[in-house]
VOPAGU-2260 file (C-alpha; in pm, 1 decimal, decimal comma):
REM VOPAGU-2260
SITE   aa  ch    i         X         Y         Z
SITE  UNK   A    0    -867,4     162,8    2086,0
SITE  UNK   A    1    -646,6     235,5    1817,2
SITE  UNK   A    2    -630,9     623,0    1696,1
SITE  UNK   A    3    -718,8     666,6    1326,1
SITE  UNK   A    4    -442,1     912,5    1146,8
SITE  UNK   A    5    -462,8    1144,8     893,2
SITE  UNK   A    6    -348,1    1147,7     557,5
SITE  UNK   A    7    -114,8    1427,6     508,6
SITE  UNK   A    8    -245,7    1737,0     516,1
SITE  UNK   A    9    -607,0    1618,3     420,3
SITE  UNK   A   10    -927,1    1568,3     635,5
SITE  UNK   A   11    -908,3    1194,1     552,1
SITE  UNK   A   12    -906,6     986,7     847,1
SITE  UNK   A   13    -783,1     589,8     847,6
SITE  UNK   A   14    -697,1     296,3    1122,5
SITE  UNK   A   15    -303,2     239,3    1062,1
SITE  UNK   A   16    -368,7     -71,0     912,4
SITE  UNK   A   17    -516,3     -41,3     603,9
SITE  UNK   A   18    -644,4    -348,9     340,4
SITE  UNK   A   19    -422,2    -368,0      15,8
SITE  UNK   A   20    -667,0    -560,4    -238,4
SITE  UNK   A   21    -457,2    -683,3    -529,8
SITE  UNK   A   22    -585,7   -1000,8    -421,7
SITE  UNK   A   23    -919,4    -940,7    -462,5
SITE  UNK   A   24    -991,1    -970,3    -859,7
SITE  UNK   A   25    -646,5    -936,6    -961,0
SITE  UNK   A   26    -635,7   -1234,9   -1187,5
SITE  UNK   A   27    -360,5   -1111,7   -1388,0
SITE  UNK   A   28    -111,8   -1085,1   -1078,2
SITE  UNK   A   29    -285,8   -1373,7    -911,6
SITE  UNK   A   30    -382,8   -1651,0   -1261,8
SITE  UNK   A   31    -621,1   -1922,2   -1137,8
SITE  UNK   A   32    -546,4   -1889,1    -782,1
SITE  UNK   A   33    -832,4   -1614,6    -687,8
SITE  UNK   A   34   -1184,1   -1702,8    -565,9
SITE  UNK   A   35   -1396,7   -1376,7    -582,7
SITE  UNK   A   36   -1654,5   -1430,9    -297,9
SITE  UNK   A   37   -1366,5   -1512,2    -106,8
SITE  UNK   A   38   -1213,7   -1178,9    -213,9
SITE  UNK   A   39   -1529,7    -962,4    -118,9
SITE  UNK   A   40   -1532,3   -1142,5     222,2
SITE  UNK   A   41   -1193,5   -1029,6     268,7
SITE  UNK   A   42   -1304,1    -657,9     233,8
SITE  UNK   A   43   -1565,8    -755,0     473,1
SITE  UNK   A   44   -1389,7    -869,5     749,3
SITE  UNK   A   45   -1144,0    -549,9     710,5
SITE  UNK   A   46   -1479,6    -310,3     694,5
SITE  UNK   A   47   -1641,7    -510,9     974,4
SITE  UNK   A   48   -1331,0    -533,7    1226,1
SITE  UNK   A   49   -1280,2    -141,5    1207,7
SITE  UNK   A   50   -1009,1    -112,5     919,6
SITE  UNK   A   51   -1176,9     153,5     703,4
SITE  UNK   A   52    -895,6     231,4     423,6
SITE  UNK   A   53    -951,6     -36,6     137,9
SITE  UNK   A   54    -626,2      21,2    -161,8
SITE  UNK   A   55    -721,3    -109,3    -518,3
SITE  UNK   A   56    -594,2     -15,9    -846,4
SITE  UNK   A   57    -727,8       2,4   -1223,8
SITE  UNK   A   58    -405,6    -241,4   -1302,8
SITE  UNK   A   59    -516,9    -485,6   -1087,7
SITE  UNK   A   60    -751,0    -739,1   -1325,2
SITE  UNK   A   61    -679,5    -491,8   -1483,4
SITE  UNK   A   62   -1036,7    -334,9   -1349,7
SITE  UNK   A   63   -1194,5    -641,8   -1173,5
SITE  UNK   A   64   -1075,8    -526,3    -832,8
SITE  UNK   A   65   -1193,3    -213,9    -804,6
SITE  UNK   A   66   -1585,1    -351,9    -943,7
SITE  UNK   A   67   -1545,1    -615,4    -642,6
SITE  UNK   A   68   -1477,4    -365,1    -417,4
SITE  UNK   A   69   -1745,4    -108,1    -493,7
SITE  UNK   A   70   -1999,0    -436,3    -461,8
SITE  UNK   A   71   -1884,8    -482,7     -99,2
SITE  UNK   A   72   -1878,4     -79,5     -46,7
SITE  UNK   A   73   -2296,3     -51,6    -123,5
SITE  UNK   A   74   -2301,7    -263,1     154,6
SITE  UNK   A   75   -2219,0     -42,7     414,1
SITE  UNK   A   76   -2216,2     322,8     471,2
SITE  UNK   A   77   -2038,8     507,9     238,1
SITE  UNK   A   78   -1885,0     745,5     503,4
SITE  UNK   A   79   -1724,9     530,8     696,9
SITE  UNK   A   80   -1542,4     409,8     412,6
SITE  UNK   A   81   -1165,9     529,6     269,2
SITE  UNK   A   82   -1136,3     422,9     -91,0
SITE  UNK   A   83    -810,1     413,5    -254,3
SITE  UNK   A   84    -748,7     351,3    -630,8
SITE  UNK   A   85    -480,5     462,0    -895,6
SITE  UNK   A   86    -442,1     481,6   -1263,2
SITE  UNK   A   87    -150,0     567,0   -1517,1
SITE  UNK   A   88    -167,6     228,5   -1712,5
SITE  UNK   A   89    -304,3     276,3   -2069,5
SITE  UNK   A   90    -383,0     -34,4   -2347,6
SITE  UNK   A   91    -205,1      68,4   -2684,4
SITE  UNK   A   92    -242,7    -219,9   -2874,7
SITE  UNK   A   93     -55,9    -489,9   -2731,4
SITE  UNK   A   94     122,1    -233,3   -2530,1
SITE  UNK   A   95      66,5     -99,4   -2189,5
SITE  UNK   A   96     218,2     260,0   -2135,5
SITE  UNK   A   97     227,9     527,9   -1859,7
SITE  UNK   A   98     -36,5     797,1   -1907,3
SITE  UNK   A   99       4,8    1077,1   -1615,9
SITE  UNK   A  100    -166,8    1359,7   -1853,6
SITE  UNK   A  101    -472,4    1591,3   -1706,1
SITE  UNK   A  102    -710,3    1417,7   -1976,4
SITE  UNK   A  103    -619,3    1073,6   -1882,3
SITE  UNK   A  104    -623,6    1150,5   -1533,2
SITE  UNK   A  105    -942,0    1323,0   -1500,6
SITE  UNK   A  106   -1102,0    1046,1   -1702,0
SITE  UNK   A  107    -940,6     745,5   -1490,5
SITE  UNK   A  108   -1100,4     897,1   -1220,1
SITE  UNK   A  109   -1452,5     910,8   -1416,1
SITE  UNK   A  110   -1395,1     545,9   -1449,2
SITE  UNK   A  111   -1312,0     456,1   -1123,7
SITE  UNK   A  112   -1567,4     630,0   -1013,1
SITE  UNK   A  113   -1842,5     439,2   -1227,7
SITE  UNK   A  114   -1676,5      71,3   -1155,1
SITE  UNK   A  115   -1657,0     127,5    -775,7
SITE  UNK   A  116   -2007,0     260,5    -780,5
SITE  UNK   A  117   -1955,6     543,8    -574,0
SITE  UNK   A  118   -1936,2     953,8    -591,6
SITE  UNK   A  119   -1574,4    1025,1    -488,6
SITE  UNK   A  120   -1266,8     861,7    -413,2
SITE  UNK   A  121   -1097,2     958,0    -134,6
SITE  UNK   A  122    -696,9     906,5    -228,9
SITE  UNK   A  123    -666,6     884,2    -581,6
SITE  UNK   A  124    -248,6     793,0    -637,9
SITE  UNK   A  125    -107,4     879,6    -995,9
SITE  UNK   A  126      32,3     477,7    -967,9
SITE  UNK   A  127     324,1     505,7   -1194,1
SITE  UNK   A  128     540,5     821,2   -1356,6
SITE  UNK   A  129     529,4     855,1   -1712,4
SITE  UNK   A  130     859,9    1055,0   -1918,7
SITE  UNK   A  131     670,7    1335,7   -2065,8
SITE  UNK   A  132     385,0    1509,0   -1818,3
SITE  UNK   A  133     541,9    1774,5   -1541,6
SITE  UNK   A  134     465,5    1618,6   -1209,0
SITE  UNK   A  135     304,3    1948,1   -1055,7
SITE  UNK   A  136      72,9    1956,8   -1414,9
SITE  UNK   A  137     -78,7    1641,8   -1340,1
SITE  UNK   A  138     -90,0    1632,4    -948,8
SITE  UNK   A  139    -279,0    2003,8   -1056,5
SITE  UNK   A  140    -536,1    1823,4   -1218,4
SITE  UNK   A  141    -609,9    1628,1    -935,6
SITE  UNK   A  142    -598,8    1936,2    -754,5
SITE  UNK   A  143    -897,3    2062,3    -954,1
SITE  UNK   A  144   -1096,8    1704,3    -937,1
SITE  UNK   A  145   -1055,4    1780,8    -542,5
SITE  UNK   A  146   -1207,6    2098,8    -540,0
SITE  UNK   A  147   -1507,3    1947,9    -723,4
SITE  UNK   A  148   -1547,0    1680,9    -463,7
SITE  UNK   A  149   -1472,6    1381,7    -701,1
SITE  UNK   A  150   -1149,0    1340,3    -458,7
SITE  UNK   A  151   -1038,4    1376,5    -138,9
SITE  UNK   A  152    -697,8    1317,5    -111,6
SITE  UNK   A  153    -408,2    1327,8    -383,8
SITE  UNK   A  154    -120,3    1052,7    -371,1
SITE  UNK   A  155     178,4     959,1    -554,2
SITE  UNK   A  156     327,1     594,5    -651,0
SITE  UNK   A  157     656,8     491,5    -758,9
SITE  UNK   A  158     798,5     848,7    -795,9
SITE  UNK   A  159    1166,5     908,2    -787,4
SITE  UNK   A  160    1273,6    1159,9    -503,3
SITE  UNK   A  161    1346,9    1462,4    -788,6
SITE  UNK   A  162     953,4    1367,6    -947,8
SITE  UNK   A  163     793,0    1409,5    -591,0
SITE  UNK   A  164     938,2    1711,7    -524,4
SITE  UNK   A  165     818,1    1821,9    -879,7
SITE  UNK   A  166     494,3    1688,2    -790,5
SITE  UNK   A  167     488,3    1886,5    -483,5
SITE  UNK   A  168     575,0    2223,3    -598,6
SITE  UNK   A  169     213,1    2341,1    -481,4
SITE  UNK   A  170     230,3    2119,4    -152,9
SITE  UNK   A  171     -99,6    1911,6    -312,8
SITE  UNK   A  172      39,8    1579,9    -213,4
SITE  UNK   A  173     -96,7    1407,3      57,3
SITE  UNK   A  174      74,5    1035,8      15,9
SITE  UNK   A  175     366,4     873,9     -91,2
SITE  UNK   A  176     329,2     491,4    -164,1
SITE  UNK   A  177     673,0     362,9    -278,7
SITE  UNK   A  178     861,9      43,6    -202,4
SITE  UNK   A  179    1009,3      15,5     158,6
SITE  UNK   A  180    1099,7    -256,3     397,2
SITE  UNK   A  181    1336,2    -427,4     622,9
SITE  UNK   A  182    1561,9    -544,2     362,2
SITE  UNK   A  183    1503,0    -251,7     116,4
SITE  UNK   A  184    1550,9      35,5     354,7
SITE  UNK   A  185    1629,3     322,9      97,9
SITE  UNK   A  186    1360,9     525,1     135,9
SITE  UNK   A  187    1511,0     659,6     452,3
SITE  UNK   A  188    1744,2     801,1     358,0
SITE  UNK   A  189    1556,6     900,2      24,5
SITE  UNK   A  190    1215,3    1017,8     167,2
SITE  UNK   A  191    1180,3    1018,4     469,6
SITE  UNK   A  192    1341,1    1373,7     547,8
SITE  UNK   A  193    1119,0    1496,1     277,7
SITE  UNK   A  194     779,4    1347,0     380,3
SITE  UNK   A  195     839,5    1430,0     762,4
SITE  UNK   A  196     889,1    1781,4     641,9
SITE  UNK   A  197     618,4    1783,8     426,9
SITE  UNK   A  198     338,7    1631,6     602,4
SITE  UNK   A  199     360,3    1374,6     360,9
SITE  UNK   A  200     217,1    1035,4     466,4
SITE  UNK   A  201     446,2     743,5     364,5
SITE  UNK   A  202     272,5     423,3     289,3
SITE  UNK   A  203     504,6     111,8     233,1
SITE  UNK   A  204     418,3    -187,4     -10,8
SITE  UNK   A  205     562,7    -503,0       0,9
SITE  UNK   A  206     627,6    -414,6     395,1
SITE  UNK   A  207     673,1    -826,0     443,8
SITE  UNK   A  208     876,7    -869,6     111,8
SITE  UNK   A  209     623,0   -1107,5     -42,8
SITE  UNK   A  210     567,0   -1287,9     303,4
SITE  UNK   A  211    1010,4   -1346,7     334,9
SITE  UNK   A  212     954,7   -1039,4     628,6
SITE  UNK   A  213     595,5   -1310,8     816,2
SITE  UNK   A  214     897,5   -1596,8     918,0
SITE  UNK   A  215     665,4   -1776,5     692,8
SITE  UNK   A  216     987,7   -2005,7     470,4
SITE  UNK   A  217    1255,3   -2196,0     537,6
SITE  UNK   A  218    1554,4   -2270,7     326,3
SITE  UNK   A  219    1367,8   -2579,6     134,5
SITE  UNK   A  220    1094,5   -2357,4      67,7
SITE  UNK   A  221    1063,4   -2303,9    -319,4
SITE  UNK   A  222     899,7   -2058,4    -575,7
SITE  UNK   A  223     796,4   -2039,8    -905,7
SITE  UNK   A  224     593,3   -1732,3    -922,1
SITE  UNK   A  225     750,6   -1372,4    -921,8
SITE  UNK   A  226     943,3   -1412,3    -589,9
SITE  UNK   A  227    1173,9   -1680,0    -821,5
SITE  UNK   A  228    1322,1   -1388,7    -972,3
SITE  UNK   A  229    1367,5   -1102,2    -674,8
SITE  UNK   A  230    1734,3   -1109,8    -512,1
SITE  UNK   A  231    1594,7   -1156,5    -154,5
SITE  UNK   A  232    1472,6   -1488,7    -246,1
SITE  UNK   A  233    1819,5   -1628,8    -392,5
SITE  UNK   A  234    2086,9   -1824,4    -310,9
SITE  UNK   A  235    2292,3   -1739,1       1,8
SITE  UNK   A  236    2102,2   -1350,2      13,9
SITE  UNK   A  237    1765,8   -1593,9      57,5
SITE  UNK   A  238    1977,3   -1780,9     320,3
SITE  UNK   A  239    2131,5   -1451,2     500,4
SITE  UNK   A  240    1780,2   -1327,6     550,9
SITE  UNK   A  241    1610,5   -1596,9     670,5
SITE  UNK   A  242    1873,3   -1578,1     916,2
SITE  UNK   A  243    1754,6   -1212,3    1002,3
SITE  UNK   A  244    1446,4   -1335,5    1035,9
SITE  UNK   A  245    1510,3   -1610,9    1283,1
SITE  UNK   A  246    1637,3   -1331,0    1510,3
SITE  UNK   A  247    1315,9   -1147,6    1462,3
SITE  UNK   A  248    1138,9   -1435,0    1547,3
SITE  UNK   A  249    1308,8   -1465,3    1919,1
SITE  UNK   A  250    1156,9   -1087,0    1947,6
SITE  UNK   A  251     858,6   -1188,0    1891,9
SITE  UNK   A  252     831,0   -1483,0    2083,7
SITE  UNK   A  253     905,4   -1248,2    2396,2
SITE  UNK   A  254     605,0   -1036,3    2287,4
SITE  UNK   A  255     435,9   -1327,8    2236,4
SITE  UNK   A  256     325,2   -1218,7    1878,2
SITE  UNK   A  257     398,3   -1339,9    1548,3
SITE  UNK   A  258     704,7   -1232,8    1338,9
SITE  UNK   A  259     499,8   -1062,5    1099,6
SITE  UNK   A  260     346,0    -820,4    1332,5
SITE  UNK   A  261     638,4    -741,3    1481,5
SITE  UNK   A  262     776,9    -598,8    1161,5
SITE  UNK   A  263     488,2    -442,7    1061,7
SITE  UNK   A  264     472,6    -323,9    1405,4
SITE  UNK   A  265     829,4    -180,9    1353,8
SITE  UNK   A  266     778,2      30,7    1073,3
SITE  UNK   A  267     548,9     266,8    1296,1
SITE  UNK   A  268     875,0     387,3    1443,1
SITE  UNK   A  269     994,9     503,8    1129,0
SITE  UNK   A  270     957,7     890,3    1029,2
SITE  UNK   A  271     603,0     982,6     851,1
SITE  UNK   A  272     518,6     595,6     816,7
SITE  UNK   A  273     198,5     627,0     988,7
SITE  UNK   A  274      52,6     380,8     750,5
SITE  UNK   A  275      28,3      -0,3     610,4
SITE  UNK   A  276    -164,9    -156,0     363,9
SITE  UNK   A  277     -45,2    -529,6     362,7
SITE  UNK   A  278    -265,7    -774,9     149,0
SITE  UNK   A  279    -450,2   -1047,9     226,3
SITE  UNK   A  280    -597,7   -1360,9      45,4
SITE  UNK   A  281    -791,6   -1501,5     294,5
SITE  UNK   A  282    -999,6   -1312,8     615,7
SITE  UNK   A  283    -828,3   -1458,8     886,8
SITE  UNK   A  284    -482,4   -1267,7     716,7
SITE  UNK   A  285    -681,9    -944,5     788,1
SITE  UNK   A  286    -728,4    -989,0    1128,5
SITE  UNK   A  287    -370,8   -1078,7    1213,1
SITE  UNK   A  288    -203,9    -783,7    1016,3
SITE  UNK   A  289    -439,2    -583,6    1208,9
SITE  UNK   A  290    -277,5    -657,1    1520,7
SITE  UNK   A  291      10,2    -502,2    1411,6
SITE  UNK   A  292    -120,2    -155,0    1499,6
SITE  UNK   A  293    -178,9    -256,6    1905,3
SITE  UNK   A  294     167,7    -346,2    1984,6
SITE  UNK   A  295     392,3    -113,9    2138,3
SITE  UNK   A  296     759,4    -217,9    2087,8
SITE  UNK   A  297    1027,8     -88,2    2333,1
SITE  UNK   A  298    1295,5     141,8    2203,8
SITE  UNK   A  299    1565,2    -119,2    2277,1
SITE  UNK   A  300    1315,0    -368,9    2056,3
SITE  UNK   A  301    1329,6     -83,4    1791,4
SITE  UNK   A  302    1684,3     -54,1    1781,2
SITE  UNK   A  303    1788,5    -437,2    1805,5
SITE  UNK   A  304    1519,6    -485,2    1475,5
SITE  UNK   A  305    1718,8    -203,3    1303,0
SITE  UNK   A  306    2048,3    -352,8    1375,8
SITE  UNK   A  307    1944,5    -693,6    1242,6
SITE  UNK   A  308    1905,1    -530,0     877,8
SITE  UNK   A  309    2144,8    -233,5     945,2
């Protein structure tokens, strides 16, 4: 059985593998490749094999995701559910800016609230810094939608180290999503020291790099989507790291697991990272990240992983 941990310093309580859903309705980061039933019977599977955090967004769709998700949620019992959204995004026009005021916030959650068809939310994430709103102003405002019940946790996304300390001035912030993997490890040295001190939980996106991290390419693989344009997937740095991979992969094979879990597997070892939230597009993805959080990986394993991408 595999022990549920807490978010922060909050009574929330999640398995270590959580259910990122930016596949699930999120035509504009996903055009023509979504089926929504499909998407609503990936939350299943994650609600029905015991992963209880689900991590949507009002970006992604922008809005369909969270509406699919609060369809599945009346489905089963509300308590046994941990519902994760975030807003800052705001249509101006033809524009989209950051909004991280107390008004925008306090509304965002209002309309999260009504699309996911439930009474609170139980980590609401300011998703991106704006340039104008003090950090501690608007993570106080969430402060105040927590002590009416509409929330239960607060959480932070995409903040430099300086705006998370700013955000923190009060020591309201629960979690910390920001970008961290095995070949984008700066948020050890960045964050780490600070969350760990903080009872801060740290949860990592793009934890397989866009699937680079699953073992799942080889060097005549090809892409024309957003991967085309990230560093990791060019030239001889696409070649180097499928290299690091391959070395992974002989790890696993002694485990007798896939490459994929064995990284995700990894990060567990790493200071306050005490959760995941890796996507999935179909259900049977959902049951193999969740495997992930029942391997045990020796301390020599540990250390031969974290010399591969040193």
């Amino acid at each position: 059985m595999v022990k549920h941990v807490n978010l922060g310093k909050s009574d929330v309580s999640v398995h270590p593998i959580g259910l990122g859903t930016n596949a699930v309705g999120g035509h504009n980061i996903y055009p023509d490749m979504l089926d929504e039933e499909q998407g609503k019977d990936v939350v299943r599977t994650a609600l029905d094999n015991g992963i209880n955090m689900l991590d949507t967004a009002f970006i992604y769709g922008p809005k369909r995701s969270e509406e699919l998700v609060g369809e599945v949620i009346q489905e089963y019992k509300r308590e046994n559910i941990v519902l994760a959204t975030k807003a800052a995004h705001k249509f101006v026009g033809n524009d989209t800016v950051m909004d991280n005021s107390p008004a925008f916030l306090k509304q965002s959650v209002d309309d999260a609230l009504k699309r996911t068809q439930t009474d609170y939310i139980d980590l609401f994430y300011i998703h991106f810094p704006d340039e104008d709103t003090p950090k501690a102003e608007a993570v106080g405002a969430l402060k105040e939608l927590k002590d009416q019940g509409k929330i239960r946790s607060i959480g932070v996304s995409n903040f430099t180290p300086e705006q998370l300390k700013d955000a923190n001035q009060d020591g309201y912030v629960d979690v910390l999503q920001a970008e961290y993997n095995l070949l984008n490890r700066d948020a050890e040295k960045d964050f780490f020291p600070y969350t760990a001190e903080n009872n801060i939980t740290f949860i990592p996106y793009f934890p397989l790099e866009s699937g680079l991290l699953a073992g799942k390419y080889d060097k005549n693989t090809t892409f024309s989507d957003l991967r085309a344009e990230k560093p990791n997937f060019q030239g001889q740095q696409f070649l180097d790291n499928l290299e690091k991979v391959d070395q992974v992969r002989k790890i696993a094979d002694k485990y007798g697991e896939e490459v994929a879990h064995i990284v995700l597997a990894w990060y567990f070892s790493q200071d306050s990272v005490d959760v995941i939230i890796p996507g999935a597009k179909r259900p049977e993805q959902v049951l193999s990240n969740k495997r992930a959080a029942e391997i045990s990986l020796s301390e020599d394993d540990i250390q031969k992983i974290s010399n591969i991408f040193a």
